[in-house]
N, C-alpha and C positions, 0 to 999 in steps of 0.2 A: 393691171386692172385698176380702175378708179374706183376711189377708196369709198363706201356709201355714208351718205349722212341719214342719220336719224332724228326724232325730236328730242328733246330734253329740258325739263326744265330745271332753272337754275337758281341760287340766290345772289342778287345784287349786293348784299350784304357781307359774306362770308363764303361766296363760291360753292357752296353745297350742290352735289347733281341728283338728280330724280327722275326716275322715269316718268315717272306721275305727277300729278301737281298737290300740292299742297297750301292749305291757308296761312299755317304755323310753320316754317323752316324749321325741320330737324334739326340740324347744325346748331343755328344760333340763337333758333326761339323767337324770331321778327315774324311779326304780321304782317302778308301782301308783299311779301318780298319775291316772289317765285315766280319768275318769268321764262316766256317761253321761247326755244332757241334751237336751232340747226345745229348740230353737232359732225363736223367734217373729220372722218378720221386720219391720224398722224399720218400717213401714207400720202394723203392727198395733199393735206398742209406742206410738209417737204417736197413734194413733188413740184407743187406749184411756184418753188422761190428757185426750183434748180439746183438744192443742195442734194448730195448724195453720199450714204450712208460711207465712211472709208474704213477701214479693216486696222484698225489698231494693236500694239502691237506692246505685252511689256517688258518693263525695264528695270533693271533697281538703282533703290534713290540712289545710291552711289556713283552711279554714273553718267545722272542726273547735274550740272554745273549752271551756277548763276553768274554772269557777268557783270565784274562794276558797273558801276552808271548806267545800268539797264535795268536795276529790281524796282528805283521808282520816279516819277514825274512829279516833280517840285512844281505845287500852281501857284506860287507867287502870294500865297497868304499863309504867315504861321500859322494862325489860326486853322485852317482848314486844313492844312495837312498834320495838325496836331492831333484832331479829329479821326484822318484817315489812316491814323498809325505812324506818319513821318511822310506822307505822299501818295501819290497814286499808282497804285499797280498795273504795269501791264498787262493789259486780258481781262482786266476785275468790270465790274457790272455794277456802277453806285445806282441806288434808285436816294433821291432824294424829294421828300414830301413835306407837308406845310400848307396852311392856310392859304385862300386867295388874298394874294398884296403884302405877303409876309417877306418874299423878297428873294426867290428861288430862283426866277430868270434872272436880274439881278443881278445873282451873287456869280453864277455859270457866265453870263456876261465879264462880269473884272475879270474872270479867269482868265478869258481870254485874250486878256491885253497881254499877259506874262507869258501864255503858252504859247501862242500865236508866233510870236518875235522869233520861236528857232524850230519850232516844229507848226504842222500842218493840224490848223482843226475844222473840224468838219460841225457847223452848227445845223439841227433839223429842228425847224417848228413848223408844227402844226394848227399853231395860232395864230400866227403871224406872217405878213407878207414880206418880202425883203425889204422893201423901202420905209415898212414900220421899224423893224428888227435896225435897219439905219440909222432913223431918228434917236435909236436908243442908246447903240453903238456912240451914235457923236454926245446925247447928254453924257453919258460916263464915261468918255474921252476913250473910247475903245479904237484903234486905227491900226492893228495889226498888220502885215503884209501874207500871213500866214494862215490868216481866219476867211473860211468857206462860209458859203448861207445855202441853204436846202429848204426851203418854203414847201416841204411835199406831206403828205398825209400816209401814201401807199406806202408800204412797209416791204413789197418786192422793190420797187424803186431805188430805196434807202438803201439795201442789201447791194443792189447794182451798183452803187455810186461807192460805196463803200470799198466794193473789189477796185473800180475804175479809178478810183483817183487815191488809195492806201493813206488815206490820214493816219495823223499819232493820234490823233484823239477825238471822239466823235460824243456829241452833247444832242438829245434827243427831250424837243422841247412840244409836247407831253406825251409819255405813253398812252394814255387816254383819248389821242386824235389819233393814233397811229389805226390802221387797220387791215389786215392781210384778205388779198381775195378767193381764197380757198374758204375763208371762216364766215357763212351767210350773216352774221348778226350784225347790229349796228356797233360800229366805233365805243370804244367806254364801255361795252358789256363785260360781262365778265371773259366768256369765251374768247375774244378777243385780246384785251388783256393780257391773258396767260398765254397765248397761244404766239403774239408780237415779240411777250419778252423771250418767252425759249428761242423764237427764230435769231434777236439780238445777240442769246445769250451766244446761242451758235457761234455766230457771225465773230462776236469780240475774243472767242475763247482759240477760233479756228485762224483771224485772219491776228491775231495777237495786239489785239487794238482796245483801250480801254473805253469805257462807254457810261457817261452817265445820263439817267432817266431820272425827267421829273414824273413828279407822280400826284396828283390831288389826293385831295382828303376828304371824306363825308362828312356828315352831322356829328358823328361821336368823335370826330379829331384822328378816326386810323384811315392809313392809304386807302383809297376806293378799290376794288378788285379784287379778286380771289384774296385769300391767305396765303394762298402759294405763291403768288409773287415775291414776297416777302423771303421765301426759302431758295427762290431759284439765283434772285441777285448774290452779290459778295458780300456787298454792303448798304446797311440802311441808315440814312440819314434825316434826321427830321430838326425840323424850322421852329421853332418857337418863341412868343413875343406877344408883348397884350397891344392891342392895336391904338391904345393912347400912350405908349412907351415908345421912347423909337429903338431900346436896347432890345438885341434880337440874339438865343442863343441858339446852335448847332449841336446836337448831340447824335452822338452815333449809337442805335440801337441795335444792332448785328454789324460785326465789322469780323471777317475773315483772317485781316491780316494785319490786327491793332488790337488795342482794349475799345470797350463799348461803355466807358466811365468817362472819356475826354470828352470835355464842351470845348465849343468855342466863342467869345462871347462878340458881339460887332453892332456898331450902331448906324441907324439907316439916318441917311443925309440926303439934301440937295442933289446932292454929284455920285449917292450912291450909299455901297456898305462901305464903311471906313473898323478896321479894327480896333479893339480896344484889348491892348496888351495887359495891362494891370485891372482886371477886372474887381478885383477886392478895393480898390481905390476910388471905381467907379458905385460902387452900390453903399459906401460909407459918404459918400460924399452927400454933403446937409446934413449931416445928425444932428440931432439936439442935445445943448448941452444941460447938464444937473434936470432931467427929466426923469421924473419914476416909469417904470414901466419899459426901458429898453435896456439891450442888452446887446453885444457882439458875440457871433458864434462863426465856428471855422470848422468849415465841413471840407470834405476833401472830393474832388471832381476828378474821377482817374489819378494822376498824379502831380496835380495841382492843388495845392490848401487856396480854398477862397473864403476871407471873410464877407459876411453878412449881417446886415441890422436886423437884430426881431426887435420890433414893438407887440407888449402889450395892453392889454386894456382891461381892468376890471372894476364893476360900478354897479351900485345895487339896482336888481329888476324891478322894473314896474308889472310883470307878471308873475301868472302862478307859478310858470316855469321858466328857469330861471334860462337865456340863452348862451348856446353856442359855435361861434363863428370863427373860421379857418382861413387864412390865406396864405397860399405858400405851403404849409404845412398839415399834415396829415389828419384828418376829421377826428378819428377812433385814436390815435394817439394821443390827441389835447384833452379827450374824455379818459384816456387815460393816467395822464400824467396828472391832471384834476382830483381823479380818486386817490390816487398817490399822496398828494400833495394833505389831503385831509385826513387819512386815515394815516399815515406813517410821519407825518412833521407837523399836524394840529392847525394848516391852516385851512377855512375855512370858508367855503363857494358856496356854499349849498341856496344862498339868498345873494347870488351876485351874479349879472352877466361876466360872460369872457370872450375878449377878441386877442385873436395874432394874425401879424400881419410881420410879411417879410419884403424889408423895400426891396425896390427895385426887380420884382416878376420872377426872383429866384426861387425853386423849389429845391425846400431842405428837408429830401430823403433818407437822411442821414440817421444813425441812432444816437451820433455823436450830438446832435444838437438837442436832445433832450434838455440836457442841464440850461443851457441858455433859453429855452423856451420856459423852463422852470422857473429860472430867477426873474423872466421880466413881468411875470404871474406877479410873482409875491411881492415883487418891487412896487408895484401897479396898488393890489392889494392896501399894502403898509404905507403904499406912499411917500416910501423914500427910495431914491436914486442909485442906480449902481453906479458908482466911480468911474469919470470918462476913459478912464486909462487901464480898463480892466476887461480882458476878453476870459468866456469859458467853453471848456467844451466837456462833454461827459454823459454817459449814457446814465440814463435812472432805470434802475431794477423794481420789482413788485416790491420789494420790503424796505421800500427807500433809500436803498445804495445808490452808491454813484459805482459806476463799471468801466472798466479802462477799457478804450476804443485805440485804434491801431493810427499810424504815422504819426506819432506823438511828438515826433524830434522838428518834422516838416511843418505840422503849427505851430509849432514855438519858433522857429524863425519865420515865417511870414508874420508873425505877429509882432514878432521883434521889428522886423524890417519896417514897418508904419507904425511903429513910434510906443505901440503898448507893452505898460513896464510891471502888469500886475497879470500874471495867466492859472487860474482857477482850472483842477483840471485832476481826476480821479488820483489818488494816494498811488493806487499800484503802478501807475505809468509813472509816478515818481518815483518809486523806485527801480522799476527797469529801463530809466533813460539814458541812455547809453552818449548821447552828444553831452555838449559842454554849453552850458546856460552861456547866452549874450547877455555879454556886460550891461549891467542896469535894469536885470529883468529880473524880476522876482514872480517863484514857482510856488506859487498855493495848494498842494494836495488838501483834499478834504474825502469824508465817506460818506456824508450825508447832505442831503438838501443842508437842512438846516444851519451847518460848519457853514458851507458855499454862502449861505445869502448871508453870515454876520462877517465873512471876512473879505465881500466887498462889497457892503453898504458902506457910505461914506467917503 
């Protein structure tokens, strides 16, 4: 029996369902979000692509075996597979999102100059016609012998071609064109959406084929689509980069079968994304020298220390109130470490704007960089310079402490390794450092703001 549709309405927003309509989305509180939509139920959905239900069966892990050289797919960029955990998994489901022109086709593009050479991939857009998708292939010197093009929309289609020709690896360019003819709404609804990735997610889980999907982003910067998209993939990857930078990072925000702290950082060029291995070399690069107001801090991205330059700024207001601006760094944290700064070490905002700004488009979410957004305050302030040879890192506590923050051994040799021979950095991670200081590096503990900025002025 064919499965009945009903009406439903939805949000474009957050995927919310209702029977009724609404002005205010429950869920997520948007106005005029609530659109109206045919809802086909599961029965009919699977019916219509031919899949059918199979009788499973369990087992214990034990008897369970993984094969070398089959747990992952190396795609021919560290970077990316630093990200993915060490590579791509068999069967996994990456959804990767990002701005328009941020560089998602792109990047799914180079891969496939690497994957292509000894396994079979299967490219679908839904944007693109093959002889575009060419054009693009030849500017980023893509000439594989093992790279497919699928110019199709229909998402039983893609399912068919899938079974017919068994690629290793199938790149689905965008979820958002895809759309299944069981599910009346148009393409990019929500209903749709979730309904294309489950059948994918099928497809990648049953035929052991891994699959990545791009994905757009709305107004606020998250994927378009339900929220459950988001739970049904393996892995979520997102694109980030300010459109006057050409440095672009990859962070993983659900990742299955890795940490969700790996960046990877890449710069968009002529010919493409080209990697940038040494990223801390890349975002110190032009500092100024004997300047008041900056400061180097080393935040840790998964398991990578990356240094970074804060600049600050502080200069008396021409208003009543006095302002404050953020970049890079957390609004309510610089309003915090401000009051900090006044009430516990005596210096003194209350008649001065304050800017930070973190070069190079990195966001330091860290608590570790407290102390380095601290000193280029008061540097700024006093007006004198902190020492070009001096990195810090350290969390600031309510009563003025500094607080020892973890992989303490790991920034001290990235710091060493580019050349700084003066490292400021909480007392008690001095004494629980278990590694052996590099030669020529001297280790500043301190417990208060105040200790930190007299012993490296100058």
């Amino acid at each position: 029996m064919a499965g009945k549709s009903k009406v439903i309405y939805c949000c474009s927003e957050c995927g919310y369902e209702a029977s009724k309509w609404y002005g205010k989305c429950p869920g997520c509180g948007q106005w005029n979000t609530m659109q109206e939509e045919l809802s086909a139920s599961v029965g009919s959905v699977i019916g219509s692509t031919g899949a059918r239900p199979a009788t499973a069966r369990a087992v214990y892990l034990r008897d369970l075996s993984l094969q070398e050289g089959e747990k992952r797919y190396g795609t021919g960029m560290p970077e990316l597979d630093r990200v993915l955990g060490g590579g791509l998994v068999k069967g996994s489901l990456v959804l990767l999102g990002g701005e328009p022109g941020i560089g998602k086709s792109t990047l799914l593009m180079q891969i496939c100059k690497t994957l292509g050479e000894n396994m079979t991939v299967l490219y679908v857009s839904g944007e693109e016609s093959g002889h575009q998708l060419k054009l693009r292939a030849n500017r980023l010197g893509v000439n594989a012998d093992g790279l497919m093009i699928l110019a199709e929309t229909s998402l039983e289609s893609v399912v068919e071609q899938m079974r017919a020709v068994s690629p290793d690896i199938v790149i689905v360019d965008s979820i958002q064109t895809m759309n299944c003819a069981a599910v009346t709404s148009s393409p990019g609804s929500v209903t749709q959406v979730r309904e294309c990735t489950n059948l994918l997610m099928r497809a990648a889980k049953g035929m052991d084929i891994p699959v990545f999907l791009v994905g757009h982003v709305n107004k606020d910067g998250a994927i378009a689509g339900p929220k459950v998209l988001e739970h049904i993939v393996d892995t979520v990857l997102t694109f980030e980069g300010e459109r006057n930078l050409s440095y672009r990072l990859l962070r993983a925000v659900k990742n299955r079968y890795g940490s969700t702290n790996e960046i990877g950082v890449f710069e968009m060029r002529d010919t493409g994304l080209c990697e940038v291995p040494n990223p801390s070399m890349m975002l110190l690069s032009g500092r100024p020298k004997n300047v008041s107001g900056t400061c180097v801090a080393c935040v840790m991205e998964g398991s990578r220390p990356i240094l970074a330059e804060v600049q600050g700024l502080v200069t008396p207001t021409g208003f009543g109130n006095p302002r404050r601006m953020s970049t890079g760094f957390d609004y309510n944290r610089l309003s915090l470490l401000l009051a900090v700064l006044e009430k516990r070490a005596g210096y003194f905002f209350g008649n001065q704007d304050a800017y930070i700004n973190v070069v190079g488009g990195l966001k330091l979410d860290e608590p570790a960089a407290d102390l380095t957004v601290a000193l280029s305050l008061v540097s700024s302030l006093k007006d004198q310079a902190v020492d070009d040879r001096v990195i810090a890192f350290g969390e600031v506590g309510l009563a003025g402490e500094i607080r020892a923050v973890g992989h303490a051994a790991a920034r001290i040799s990235e710091a060493a390794r580019l050349g700084f021979t003066r490292i400021v950095l909480p007392r008690h991670n001095l004494k629980n450092l278990e590694c052996a200081v590099p030669e020529g590096v001297e280790l500043l503990g301190v417990r208060t703001i105040r200790q930190a900025f007299d012993a490296v002025v100058g």
